[in-house]
matplotlib code that plots the C-alpha trace (Angstrom):
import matplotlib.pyplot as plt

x = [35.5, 32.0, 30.8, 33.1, 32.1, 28.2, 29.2, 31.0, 28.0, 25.1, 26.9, 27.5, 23.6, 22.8, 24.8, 23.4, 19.9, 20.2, 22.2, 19.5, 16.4, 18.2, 18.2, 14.9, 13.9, 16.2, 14.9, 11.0, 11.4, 13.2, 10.6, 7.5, 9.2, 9.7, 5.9, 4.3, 4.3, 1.5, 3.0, 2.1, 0.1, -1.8, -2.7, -3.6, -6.2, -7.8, -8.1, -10.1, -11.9, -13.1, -14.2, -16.0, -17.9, -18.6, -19.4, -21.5, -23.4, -24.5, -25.9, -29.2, -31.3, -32.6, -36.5, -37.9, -40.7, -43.7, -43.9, -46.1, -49.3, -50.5, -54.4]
y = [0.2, -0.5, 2.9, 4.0, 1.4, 2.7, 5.8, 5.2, 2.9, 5.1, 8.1, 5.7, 4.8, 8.1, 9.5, 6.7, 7.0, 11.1, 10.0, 8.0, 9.9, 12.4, 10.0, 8.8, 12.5, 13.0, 10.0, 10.6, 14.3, 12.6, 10.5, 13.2, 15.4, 12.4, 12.0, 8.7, 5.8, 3.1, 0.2, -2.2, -5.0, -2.0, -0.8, -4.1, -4.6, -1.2, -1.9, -5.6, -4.2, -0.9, -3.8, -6.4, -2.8, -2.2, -6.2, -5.6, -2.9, -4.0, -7.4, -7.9, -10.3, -13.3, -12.8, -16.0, -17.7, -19.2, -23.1, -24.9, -26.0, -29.7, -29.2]
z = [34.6, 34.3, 34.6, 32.0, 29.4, 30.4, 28.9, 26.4, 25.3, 26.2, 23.8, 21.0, 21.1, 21.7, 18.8, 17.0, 17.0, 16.5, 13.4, 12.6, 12.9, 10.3, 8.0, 8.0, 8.1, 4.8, 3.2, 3.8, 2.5, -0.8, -1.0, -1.0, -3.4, -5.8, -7.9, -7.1, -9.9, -9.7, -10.3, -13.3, -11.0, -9.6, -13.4, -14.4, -11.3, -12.1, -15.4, -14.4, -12.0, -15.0, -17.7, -14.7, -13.7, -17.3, -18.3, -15.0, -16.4, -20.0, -17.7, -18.3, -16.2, -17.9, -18.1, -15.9, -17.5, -15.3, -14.6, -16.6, -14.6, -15.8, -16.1]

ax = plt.figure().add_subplot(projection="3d")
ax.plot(x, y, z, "-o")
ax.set_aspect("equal")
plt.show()
């Protein structure tokens, strides 16, 4: 009995995980043929981190002037 229900389990999880890996091999193909979207969070950080770059670029050092000596 128990070597029957072995097989019978073994060829289900067999069967199973072939069925599977067609799948995933379906679905990944689908998904490189598809054109890739950026998504609006990923737009908006590109576009912070384009005007801190630019903001950064216009910086100009503030000139430090000398102490004053006490004579």
């Amino acid at each position: 009995m128990y070597k029957i229900f072995m097989l019978i389990a073994v060829s289900a999880l067999t069967i199973g995980w072939i069925a599977y890996a067609i799948w995933m091999r379906k679905v990944c193909e689908e998904e490189r043929q598809q054109p890739k979207q950026e998504s609006k969070r990923l737009k908006k950080t590109k576009s912070e981190i384009t005007d801190w770059a630019q903001k950064m670029a216009q910086f100009k050092k503030p000139e430090r002037k000398p102490p004053e000596r006490d004579k």
